[in-house]
PDB file of N, CA, C and O in Angstrom:
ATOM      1  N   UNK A   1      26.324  26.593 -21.555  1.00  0.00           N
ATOM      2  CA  UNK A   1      25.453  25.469 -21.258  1.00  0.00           C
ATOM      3  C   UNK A   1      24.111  25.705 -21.931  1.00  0.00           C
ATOM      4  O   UNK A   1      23.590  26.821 -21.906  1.00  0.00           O
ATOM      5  N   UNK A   2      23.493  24.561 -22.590  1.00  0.00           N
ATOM      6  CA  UNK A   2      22.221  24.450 -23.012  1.00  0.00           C
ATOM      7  C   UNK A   2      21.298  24.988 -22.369  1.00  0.00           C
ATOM      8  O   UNK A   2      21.653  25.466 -21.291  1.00  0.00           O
ATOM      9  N   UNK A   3      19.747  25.134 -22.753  1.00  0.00           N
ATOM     10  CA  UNK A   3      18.531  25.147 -21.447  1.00  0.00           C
ATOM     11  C   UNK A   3      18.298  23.783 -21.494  1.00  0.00           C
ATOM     12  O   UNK A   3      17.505  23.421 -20.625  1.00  0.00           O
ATOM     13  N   UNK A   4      18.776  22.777 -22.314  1.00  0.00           N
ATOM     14  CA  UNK A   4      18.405  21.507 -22.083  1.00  0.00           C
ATOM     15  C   UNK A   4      18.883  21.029 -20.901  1.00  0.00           C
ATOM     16  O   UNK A   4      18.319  20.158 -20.238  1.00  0.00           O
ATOM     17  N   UNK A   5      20.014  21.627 -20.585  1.00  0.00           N
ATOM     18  CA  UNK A   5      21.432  20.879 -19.928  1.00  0.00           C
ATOM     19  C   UNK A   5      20.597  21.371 -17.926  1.00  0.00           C
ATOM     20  O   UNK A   5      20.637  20.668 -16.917  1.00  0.00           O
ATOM     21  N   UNK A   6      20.106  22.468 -18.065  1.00  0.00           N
ATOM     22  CA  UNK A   6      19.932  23.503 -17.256  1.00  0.00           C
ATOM     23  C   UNK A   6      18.546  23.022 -16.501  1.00  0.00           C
ATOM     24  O   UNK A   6      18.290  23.201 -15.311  1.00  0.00           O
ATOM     25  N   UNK A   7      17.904  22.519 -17.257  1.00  0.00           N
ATOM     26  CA  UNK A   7      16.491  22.376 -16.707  1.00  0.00           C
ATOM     27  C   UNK A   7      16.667  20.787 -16.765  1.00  0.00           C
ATOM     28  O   UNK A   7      15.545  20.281 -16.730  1.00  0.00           O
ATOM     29  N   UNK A   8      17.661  19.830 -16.842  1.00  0.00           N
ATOM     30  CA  UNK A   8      17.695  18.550 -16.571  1.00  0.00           C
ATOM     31  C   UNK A   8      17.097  18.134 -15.520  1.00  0.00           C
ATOM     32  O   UNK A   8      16.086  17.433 -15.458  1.00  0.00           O
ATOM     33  N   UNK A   9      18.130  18.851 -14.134  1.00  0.00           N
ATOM     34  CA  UNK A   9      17.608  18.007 -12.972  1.00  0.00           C
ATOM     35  C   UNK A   9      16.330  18.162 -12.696  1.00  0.00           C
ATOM     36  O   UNK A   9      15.607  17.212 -12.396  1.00  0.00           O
ATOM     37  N   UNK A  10      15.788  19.818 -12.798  1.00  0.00           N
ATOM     38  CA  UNK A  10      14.252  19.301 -12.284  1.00  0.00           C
ATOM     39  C   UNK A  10      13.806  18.573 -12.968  1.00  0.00           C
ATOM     40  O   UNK A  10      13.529  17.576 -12.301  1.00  0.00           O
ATOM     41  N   UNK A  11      13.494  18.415 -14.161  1.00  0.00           N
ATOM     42  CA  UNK A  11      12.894  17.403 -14.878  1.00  0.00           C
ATOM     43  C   UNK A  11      13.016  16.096 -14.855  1.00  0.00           C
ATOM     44  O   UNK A  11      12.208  15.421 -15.492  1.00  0.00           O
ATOM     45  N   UNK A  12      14.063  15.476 -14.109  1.00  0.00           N
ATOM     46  CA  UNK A  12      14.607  14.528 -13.846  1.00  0.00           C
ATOM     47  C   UNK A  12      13.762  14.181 -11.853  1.00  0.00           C
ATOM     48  O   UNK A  12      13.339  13.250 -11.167  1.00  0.00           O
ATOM     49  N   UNK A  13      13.970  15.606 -11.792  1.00  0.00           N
ATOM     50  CA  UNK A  13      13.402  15.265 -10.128  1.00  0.00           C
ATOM     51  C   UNK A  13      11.690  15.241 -10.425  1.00  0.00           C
ATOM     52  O   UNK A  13      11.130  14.508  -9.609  1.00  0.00           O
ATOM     53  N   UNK A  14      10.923  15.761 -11.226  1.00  0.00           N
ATOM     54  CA  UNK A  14       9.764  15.247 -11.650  1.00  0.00           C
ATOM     55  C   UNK A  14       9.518  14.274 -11.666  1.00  0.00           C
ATOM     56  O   UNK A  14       8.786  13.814 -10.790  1.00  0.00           O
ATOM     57  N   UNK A  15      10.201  13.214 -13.049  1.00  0.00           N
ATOM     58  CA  UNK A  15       9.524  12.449 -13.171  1.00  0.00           C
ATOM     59  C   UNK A  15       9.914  11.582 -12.019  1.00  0.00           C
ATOM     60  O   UNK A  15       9.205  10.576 -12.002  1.00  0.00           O
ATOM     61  N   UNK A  16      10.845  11.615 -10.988  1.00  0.00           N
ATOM     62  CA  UNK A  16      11.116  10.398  -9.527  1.00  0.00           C
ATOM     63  C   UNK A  16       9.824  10.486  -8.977  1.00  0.00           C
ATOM     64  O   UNK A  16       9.229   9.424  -8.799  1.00  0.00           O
ATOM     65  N   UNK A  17       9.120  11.832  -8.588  1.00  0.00           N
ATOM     66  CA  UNK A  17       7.501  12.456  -7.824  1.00  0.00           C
ATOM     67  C   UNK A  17       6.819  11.673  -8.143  1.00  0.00           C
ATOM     68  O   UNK A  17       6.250  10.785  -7.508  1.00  0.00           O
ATOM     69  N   UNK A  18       6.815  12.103  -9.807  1.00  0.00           N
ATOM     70  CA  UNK A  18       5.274  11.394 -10.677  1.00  0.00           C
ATOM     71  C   UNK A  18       5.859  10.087 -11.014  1.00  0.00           C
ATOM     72  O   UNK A  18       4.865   9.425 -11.311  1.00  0.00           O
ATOM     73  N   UNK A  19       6.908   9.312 -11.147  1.00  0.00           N
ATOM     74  CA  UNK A  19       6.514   7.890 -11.275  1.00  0.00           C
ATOM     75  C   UNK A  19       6.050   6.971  -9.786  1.00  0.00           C
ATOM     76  O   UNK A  19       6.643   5.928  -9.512  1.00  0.00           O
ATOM     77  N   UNK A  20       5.280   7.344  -9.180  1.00  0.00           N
ATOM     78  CA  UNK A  20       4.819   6.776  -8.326  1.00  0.00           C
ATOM     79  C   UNK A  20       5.650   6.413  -7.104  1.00  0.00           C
ATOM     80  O   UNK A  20       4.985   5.957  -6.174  1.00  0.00           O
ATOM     81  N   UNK A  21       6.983   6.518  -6.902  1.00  0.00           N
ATOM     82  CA  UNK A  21       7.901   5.731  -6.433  1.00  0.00           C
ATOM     83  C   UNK A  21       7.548   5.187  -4.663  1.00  0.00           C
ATOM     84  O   UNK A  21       6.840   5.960  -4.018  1.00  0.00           O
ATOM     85  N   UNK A  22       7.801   4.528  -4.300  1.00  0.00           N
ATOM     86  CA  UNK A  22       7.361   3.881  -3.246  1.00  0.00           C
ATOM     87  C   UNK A  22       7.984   4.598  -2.049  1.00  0.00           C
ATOM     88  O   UNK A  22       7.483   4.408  -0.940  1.00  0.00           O
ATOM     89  N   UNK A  23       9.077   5.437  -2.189  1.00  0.00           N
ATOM     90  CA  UNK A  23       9.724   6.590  -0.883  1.00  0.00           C
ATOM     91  C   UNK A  23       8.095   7.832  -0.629  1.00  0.00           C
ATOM     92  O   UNK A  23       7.476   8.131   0.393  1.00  0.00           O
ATOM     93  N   UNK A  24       7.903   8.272  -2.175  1.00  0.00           N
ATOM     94  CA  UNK A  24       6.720   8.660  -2.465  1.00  0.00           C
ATOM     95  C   UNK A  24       5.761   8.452  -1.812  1.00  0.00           C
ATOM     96  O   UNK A  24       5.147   9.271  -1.128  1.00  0.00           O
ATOM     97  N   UNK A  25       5.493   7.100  -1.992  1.00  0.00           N
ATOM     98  CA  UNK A  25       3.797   7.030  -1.734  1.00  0.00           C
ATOM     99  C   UNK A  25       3.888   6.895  -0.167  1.00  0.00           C
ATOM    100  O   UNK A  25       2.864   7.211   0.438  1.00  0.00           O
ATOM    101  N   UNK A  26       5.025   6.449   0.617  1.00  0.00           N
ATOM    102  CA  UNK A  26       5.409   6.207   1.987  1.00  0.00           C
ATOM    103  C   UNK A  26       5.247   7.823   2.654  1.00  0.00           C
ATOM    104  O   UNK A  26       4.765   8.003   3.773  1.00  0.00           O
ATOM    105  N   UNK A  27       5.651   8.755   1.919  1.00  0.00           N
ATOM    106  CA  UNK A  27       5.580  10.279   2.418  1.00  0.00           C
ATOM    107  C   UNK A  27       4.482  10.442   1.994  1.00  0.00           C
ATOM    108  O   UNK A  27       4.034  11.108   2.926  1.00  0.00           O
ATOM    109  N   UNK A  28       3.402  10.324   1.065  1.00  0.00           N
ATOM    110  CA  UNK A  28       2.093  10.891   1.084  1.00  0.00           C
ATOM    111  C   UNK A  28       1.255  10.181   2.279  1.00  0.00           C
ATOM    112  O   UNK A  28       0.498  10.811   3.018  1.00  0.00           O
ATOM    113  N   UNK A  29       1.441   9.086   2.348  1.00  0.00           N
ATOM    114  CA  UNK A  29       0.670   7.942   3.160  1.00  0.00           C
ATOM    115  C   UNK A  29       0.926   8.500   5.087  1.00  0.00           C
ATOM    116  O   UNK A  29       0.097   8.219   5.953  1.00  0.00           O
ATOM    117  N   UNK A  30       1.887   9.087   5.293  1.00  0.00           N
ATOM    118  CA  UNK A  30       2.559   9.393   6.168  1.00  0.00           C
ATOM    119  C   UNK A  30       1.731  10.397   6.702  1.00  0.00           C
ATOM    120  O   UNK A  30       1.103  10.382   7.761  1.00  0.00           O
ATOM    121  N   UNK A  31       1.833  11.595   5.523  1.00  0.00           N
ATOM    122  CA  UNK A  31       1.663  12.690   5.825  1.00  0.00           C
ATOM    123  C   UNK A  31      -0.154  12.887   6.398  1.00  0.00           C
ATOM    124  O   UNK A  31      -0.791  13.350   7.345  1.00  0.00           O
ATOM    125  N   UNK A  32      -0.356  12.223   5.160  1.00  0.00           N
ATOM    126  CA  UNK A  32      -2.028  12.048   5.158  1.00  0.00           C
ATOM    127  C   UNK A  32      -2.201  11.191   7.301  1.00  0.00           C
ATOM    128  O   UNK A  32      -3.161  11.526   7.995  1.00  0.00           O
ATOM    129  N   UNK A  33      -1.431  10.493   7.687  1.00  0.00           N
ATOM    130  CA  UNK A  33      -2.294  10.083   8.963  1.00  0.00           C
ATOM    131  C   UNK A  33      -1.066  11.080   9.908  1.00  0.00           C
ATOM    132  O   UNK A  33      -0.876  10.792  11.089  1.00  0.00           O
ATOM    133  N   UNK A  34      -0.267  12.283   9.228  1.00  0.00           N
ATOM    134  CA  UNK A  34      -0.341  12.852  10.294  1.00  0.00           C
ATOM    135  C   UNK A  34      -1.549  14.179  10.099  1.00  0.00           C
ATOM    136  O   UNK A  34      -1.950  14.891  11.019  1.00  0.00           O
ATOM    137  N   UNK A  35      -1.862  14.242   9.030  1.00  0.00           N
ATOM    138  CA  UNK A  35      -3.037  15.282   8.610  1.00  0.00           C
ATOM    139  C   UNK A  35      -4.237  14.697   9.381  1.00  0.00           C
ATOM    140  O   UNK A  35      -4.906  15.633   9.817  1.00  0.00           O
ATOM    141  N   UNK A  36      -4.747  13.533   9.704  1.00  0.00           N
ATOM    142  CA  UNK A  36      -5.879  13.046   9.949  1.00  0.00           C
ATOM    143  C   UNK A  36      -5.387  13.063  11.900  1.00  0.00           C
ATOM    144  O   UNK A  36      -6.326  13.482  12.578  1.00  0.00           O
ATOM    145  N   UNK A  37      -4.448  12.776  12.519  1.00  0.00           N
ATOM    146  CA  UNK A  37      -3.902  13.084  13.976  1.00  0.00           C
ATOM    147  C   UNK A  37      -4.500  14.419  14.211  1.00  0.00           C
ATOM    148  O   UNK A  37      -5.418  14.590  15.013  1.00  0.00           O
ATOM    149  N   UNK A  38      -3.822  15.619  13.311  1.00  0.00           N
ATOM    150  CA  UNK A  38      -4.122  16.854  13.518  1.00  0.00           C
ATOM    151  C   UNK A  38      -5.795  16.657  13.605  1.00  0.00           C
ATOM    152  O   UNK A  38      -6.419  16.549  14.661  1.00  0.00           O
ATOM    153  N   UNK A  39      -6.248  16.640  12.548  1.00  0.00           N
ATOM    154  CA  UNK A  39      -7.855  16.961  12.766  1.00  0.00           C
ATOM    155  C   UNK A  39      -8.269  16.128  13.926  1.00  0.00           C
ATOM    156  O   UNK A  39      -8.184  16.907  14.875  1.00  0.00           O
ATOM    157  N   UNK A  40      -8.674  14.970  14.380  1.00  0.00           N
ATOM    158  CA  UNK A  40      -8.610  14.055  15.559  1.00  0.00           C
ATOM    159  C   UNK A  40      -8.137  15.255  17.256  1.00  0.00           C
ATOM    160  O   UNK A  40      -8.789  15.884  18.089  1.00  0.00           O
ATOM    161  N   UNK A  41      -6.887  15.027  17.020  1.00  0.00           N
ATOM    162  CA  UNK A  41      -6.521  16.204  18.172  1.00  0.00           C
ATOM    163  C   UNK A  41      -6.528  17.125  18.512  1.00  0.00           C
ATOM    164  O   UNK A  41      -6.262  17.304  19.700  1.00  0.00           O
ATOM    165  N   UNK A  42      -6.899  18.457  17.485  1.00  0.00           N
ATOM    166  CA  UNK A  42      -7.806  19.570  17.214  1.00  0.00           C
ATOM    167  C   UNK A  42      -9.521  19.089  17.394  1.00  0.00           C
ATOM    168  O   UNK A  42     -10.233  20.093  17.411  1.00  0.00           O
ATOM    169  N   UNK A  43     -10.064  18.192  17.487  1.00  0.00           N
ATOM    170  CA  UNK A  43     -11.749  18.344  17.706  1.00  0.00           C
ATOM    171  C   UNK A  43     -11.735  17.865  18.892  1.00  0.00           C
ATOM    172  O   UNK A  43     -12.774  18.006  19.538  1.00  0.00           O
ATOM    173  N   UNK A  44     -10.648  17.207  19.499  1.00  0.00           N
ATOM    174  CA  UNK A  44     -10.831  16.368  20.933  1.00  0.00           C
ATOM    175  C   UNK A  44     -10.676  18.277  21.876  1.00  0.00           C
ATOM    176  O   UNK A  44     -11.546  18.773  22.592  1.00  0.00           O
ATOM    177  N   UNK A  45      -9.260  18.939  21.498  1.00  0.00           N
ATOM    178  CA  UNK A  45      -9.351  19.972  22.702  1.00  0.00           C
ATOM    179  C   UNK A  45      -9.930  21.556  22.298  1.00  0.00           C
ATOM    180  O   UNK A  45      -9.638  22.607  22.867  1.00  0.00           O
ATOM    181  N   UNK A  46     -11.039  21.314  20.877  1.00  0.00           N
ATOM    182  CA  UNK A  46     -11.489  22.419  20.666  1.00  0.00           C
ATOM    183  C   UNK A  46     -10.980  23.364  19.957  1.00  0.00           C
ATOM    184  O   UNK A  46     -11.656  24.333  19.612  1.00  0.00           O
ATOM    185  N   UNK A  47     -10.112  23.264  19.740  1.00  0.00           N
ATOM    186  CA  UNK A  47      -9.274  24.378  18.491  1.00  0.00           C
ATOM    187  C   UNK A  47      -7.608  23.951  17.869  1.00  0.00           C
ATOM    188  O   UNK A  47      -6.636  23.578  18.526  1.00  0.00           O
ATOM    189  N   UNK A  48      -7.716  24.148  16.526  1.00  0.00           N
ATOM    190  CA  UNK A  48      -6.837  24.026  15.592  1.00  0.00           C
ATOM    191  C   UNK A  48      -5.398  24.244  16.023  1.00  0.00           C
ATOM    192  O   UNK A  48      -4.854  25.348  16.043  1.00  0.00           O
ATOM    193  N   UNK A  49      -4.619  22.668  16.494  1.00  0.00           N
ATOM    194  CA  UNK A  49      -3.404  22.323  16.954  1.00  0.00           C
ATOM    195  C   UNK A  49      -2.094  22.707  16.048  1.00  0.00           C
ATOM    196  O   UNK A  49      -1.085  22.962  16.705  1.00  0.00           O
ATOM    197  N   UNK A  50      -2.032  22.748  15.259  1.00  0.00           N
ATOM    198  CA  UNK A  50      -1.325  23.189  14.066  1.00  0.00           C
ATOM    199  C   UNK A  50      -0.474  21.610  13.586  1.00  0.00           C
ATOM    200  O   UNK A  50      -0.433  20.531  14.176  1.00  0.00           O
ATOM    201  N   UNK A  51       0.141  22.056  12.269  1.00  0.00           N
ATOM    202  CA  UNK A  51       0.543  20.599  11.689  1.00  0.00           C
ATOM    203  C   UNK A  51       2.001  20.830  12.407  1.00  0.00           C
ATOM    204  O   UNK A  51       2.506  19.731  12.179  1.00  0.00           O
ATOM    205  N   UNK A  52       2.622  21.294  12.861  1.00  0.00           N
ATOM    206  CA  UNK A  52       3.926  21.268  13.838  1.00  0.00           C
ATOM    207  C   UNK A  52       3.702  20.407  14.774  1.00  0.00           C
ATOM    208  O   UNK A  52       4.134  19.258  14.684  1.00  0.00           O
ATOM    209  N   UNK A  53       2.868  20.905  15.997  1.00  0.00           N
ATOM    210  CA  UNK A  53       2.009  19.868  16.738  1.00  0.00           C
ATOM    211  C   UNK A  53       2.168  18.612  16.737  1.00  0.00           C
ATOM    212  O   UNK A  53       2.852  17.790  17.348  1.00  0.00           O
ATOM    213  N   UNK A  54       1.072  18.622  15.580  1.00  0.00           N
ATOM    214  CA  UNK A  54       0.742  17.181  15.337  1.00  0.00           C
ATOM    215  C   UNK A  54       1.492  16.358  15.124  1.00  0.00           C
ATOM    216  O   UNK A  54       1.565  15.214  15.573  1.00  0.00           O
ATOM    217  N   UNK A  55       2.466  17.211  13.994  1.00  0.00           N
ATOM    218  CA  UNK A  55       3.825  16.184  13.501  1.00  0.00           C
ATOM    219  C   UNK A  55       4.430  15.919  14.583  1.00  0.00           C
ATOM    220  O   UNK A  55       4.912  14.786  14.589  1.00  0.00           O
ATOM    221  N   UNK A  56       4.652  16.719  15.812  1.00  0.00           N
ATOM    222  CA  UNK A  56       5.377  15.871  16.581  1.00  0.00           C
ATOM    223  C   UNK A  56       4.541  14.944  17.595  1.00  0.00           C
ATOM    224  O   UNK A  56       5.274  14.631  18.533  1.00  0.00           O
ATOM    225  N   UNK A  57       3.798  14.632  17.666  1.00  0.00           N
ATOM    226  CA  UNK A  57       2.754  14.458  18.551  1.00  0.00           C
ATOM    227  C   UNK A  57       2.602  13.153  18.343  1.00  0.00           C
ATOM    228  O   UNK A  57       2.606  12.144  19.049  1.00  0.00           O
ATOM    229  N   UNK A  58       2.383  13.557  16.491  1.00  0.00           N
ATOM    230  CA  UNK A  58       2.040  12.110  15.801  1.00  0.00           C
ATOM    231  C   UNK A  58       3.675  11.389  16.017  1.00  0.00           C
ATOM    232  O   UNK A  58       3.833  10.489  16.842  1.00  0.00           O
ATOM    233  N   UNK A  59       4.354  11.697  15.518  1.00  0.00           N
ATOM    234  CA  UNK A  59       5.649  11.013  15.682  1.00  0.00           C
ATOM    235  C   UNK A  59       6.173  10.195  17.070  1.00  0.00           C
ATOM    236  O   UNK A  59       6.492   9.008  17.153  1.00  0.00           O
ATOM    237  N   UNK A  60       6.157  11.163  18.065  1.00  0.00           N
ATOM    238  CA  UNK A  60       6.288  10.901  19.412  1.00  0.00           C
ATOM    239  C   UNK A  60       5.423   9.955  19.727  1.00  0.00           C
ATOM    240  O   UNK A  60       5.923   9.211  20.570  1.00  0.00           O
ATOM    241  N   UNK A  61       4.063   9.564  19.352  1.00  0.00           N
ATOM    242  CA  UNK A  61       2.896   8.790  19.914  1.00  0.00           C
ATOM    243  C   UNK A  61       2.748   7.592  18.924  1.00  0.00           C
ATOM    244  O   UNK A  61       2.842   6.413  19.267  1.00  0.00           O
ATOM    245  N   UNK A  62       2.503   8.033  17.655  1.00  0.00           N
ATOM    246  CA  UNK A  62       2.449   6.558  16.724  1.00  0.00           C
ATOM    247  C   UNK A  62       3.120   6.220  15.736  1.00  0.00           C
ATOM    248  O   UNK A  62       2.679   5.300  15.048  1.00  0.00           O
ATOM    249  N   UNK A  63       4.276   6.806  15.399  1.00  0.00           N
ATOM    250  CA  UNK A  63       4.726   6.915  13.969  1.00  0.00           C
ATOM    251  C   UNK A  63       5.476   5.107  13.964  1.00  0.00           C
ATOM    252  O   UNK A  63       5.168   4.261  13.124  1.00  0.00           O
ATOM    253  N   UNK A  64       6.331   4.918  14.950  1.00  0.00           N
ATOM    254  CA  UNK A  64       6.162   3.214  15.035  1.00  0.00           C
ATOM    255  C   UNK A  64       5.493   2.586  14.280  1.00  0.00           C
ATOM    256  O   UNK A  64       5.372   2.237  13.105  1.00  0.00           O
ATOM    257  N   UNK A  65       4.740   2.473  16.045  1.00  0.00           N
ATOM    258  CA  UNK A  65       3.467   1.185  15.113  1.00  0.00           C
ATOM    259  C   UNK A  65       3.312   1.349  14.060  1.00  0.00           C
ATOM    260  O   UNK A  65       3.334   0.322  13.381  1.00  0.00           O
ATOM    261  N   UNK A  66       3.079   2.643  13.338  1.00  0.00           N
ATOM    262  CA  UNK A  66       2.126   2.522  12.062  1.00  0.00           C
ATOM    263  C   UNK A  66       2.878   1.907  11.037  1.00  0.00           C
ATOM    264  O   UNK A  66       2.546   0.968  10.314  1.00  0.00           O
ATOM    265  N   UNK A  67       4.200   2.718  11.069  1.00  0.00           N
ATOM    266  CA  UNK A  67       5.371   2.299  10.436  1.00  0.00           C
ATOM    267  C   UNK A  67       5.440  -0.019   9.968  1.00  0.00           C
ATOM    268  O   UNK A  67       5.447  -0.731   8.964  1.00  0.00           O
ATOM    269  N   UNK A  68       5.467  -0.180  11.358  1.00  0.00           N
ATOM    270  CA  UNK A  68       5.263  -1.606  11.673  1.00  0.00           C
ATOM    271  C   UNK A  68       3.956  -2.316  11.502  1.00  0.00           C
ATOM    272  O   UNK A  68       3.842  -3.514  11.763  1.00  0.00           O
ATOM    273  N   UNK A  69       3.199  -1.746  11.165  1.00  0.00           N
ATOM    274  CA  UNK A  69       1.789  -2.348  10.212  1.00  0.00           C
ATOM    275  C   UNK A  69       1.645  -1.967   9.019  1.00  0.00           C
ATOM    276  O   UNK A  69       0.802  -2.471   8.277  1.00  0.00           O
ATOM    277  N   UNK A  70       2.518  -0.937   8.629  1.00  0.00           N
ATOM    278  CA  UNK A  70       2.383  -0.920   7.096  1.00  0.00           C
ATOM    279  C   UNK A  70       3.642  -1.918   6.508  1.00  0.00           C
ATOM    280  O   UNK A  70       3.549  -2.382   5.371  1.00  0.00           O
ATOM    281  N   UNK A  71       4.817  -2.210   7.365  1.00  0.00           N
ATOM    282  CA  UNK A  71       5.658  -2.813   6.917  1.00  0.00           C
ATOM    283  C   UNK A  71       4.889  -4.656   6.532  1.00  0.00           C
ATOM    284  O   UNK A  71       4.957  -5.389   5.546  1.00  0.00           O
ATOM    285  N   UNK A  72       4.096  -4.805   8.130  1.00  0.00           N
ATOM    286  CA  UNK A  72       3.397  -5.963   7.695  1.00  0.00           C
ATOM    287  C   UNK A  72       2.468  -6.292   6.777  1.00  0.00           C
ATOM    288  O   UNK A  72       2.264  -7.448   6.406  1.00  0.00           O
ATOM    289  N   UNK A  73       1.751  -5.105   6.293  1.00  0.00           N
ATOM    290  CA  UNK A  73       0.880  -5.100   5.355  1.00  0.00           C
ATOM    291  C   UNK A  73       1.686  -5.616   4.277  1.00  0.00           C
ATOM    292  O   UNK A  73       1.756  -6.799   3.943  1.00  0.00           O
ATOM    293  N   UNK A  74       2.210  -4.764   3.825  1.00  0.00           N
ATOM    294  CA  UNK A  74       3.555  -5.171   2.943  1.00  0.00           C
ATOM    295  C   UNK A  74       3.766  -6.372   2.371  1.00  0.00           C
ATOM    296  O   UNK A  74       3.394  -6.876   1.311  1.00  0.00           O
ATOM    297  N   UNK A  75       4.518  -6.782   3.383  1.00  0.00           N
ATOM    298  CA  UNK A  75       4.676  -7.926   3.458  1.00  0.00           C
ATOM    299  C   UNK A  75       3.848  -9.069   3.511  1.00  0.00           C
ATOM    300  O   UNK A  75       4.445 -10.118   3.754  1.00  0.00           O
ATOM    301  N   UNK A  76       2.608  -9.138   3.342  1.00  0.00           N
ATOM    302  CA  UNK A  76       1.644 -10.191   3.719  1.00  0.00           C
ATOM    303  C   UNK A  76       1.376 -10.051   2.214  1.00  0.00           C
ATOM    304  O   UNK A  76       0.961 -11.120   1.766  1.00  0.00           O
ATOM    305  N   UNK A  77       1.460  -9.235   1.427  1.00  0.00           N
ATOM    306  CA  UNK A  77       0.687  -8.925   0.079  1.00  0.00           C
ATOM    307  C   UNK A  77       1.261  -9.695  -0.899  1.00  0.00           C
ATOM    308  O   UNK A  77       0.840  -9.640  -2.054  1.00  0.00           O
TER     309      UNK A  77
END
């Protein structure tokens, strides 16, 4: 087998990352308001909740709604 043949898929799984793709920007967008939960719920009880935490915290508490206002956003555009 080639190194062409060999180093396909990552290169192939690159450019899915970097062309912007909308699964993409849904997991950065995601991640970022469970990153912003963490900080929020770490200054409310005084010390650093961890992103485990949060992720579930955030999930368990808002991942819905948010889900359902970005879908409407969406959609209104």
């Amino acid at each position: 087998m080639s190194d062409t043949k060999q180093h396909a898929p990552a290169e192939s799984q690159t450019a899915f990352v970097t062309s912007g793709s909308r699964l993409y920007q849904e997991f950065l967008a995601e991640r970022e308001e469970i990153l912003r939960h963490k900080w929020l719920e770490s200054e409310r009880l005084g010390y650093d909740i961890g992103f485990e935490r949060a992720l579930l915290d955030w999930i368990r508490k808002h991942r819905d709604d948010w889900r359902k206002a970005r879908r409407q956003a969406s959609s209104s555009s």
